[in-house]
C-alpha positions, 0 to 999 in steps of 0.5 A: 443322697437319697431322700426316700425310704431306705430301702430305696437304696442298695446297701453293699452297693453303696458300701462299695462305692464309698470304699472304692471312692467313687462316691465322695459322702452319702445323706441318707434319710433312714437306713434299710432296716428301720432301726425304729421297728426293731427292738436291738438295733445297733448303728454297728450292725450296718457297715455303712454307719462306719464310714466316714461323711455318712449323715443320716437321719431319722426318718422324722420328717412326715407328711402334711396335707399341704405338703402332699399338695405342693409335691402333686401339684408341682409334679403336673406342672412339670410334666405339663411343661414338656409336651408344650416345649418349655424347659422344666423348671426343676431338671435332675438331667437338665444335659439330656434335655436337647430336645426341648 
C-alpha cells in the first residue's frame, strides 16, 4: 500500500510483482502520471488498472493545519521514544527492534 504520491512507487516493478504473485493486492493513492494534470488520461494507458484487486484513489485527501500538527508532533515523539529505551509505539519493523 503506498500512502504517498504516486511516484513514490515504481510502476513495472509493482506491475511485476503482481503478475508473478508475489504481491496478493495493491492500495494505491494516485497513479505516477497524475491523471488530474493531463488532459486525455486514460485508466488503459497504465497496466496496472488492469490487474485484478488494484484500489486506488484520487489522491483527494489534503492537508490541514491540524493535520500536519498531528503527523510532526506524533513523528518527534516516536523518535524521542528511542534514545531513552522505550519501544515506539507505532513500529513498521517491530521484529527488528531487539535492541530496545
Amino acid at each position: 500500500m503506498n500512502t504517498g504520491r504516486g511516484s513514490t512507487v515504481d510502476d513495472k516493478a509493482l506491475y511485476c510483482t503482481r503478475t508473478e504473485g508475489t504481491l496478493a493486492a495493491t492500495g494505491l493513492d494516485g497513479p505516477k502520471e497524475e491523471p488530474a494534470n493531463r488532459a486525455a488520461w486514460m485508466p488503459d494507458d497504465n497496466p496496472i488498472f488492469k490487474l485484478p484487486n488494484v484500489v486506488m484513489t484520487s489522491h483527494a485527501a489534503r492537508y490541514s493545519a491540524e493535520s500536519i500538527r498531528a503527523v510532526r508532533e506524533t513523528s518527534a515523539k516516536e523518535v524521542a521514544l528511542v534514545p531513552t529505551g522505550q519501544t515506539p509505539r507505532f513500529p513498521i519493523n517491530a521484529d527488528r527492534l531487539t535492541n530496545i
